[in-house]
Steps between C-alpha positions, in 0.01 A plus 500: 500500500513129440664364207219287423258828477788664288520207217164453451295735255168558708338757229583857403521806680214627606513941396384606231245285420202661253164322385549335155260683250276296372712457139817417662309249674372349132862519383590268778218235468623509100881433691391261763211287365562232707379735795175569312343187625569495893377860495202395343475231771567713738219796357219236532644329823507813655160653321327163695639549816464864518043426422573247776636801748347734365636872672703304762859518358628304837238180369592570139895485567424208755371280173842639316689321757322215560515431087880623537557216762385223381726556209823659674543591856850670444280670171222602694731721684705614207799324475440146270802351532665442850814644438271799452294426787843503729623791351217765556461338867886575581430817339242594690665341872848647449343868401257503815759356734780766340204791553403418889343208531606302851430140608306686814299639231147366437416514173184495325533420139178555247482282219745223664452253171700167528701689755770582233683756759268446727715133639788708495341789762367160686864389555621840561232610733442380831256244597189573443541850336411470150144502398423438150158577368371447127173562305554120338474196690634318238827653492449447909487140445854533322626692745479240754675271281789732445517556887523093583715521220742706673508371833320820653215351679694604851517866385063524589459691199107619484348487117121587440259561217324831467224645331566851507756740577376609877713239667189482758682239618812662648526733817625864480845561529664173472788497206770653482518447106289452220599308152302510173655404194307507215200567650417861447571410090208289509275717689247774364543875730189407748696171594801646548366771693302290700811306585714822609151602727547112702867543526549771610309320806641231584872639410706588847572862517817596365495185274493476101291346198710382188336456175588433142307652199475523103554827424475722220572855422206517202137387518404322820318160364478134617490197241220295515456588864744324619797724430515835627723792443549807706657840468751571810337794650125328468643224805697724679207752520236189628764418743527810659129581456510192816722658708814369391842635391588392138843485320612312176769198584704659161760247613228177443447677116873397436491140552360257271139478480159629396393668761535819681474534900382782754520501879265605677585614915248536753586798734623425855238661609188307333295235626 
């Protein structure tokens, strides 16, 4: 692993994790008060937004962003600071590169952001075999700025807005590899499901789908929408529900992060 990914405290690990009861919870607001007032913000923010959306989580987390954004593009994705923001992307290029990923690869990668790893598969990859596609056009916006930023324009990358998790949009059978970080930890079970459905399309036979997750071992729960936590077994079962072969990266869990990661294969024989 890099050094850089190695000196740089990204969060803690990710097992073990159990809902907060609702009086440990108190005991921290009485702890942290100066937290009490951006979750408050953040409560009504997110109480307008989600009457503006009303059941469509995708329209509802679109506002998220676009409010995130404006403020912070490196926060919108996560990471504030951009030692943070460089960290997590290394992370996330040196594991998929260590774990199969070629520059004849083309990769799709859901949820792109500001291209955080995403510039680093650009470089890696061949010309014009990364396609980036995000539920924000905001953060789109940045991403083209990160990409002139870095000299890539000559690499063709392809970046697009979506609405929904079909990927319409794409032909069957075309990547090789699919990237979502933090994606799935955002995303209530009909999303998610919906995205391993559309996948599972357009994925090559033989090829694999990457994603990150919060995951607990209690209570599965989101906070305020926008944070969602899922038991193990409860992904790996909706994965293979769609036809694909599903395994734990245990190796991901012991690097430093919040997040948990699954593969998911397509067989050789599926189309």
């Amino acid at each position: 692993m890099p050094p850089l990914t190695t000196r740089i405290l990204l969060g803690h690990a990710a097992a073990g994790r159990t809902r907060p009861s609702p009086l440990r919870r108190a005991r921290r607001a009485v702890r942290h008060p100066s937290r009490v007032a951006p979750y408050v913000r953040r409560l009504v923010r997110d109480w307008r937004l989600r009457r503006t959306a009303g059941d469509d989580h995708i329209a509802f987390y679109r506002g998220v962003m676009r409010a995130d954004t404006a403020r912070n593009p490196n926060g919108a994705v996560g990471t504030p600071s951009e030692e943070r923001w460089n960290a997590l992307g290394e992370l996330q290029f040196s594991y998929l590169r260590a774990h199969g990923l070629a520059p004849s690869h083309r990769l799709l990668e859901i949820g792109c952001g500001n291209l955080r790893a995403g510039w680093r598969f650009i470089d890696y990859l061949e010309p014009g075999h990364y396609y980036g596609v995000d539920i924000s056009p905001d953060i789109l916006l940045a991403a083209q700025r990160v990409l002139a930023e870095r000299g890539l324009q000559h690499k063709l990358p392809y970046l697009c807005a979506i609405g929904d998790m079909r990927l319409a949009h794409l032909p069957d059978a075309t990547f090789d590899v699919v990237h979502a970080h933090s994606v799935f930890s955002h995303s209530p079970r009909h999303v998610i499901d919906e995205c391993f459905a559309h996948v599972r399309r357009v994925l090559k036979p033989g090829g694999f789908f990457d994603f990150t997750y919060n995951r607990t071992d209690g209570e599965e729960h989101h906070v305020l929408h926008e944070d969602f936590y899922y038991r193990p077994a409860t992904l790996l079962a909706l994965a293979e529900s769609r036809g694909f072969t599903a395994v734990p990266m245990d190796d991901w869990d012991a690097l430093p992060h919040k997040q948990s990661k699954i593969r998911v294969t397509a067989g050789a024989g599926d189309g």
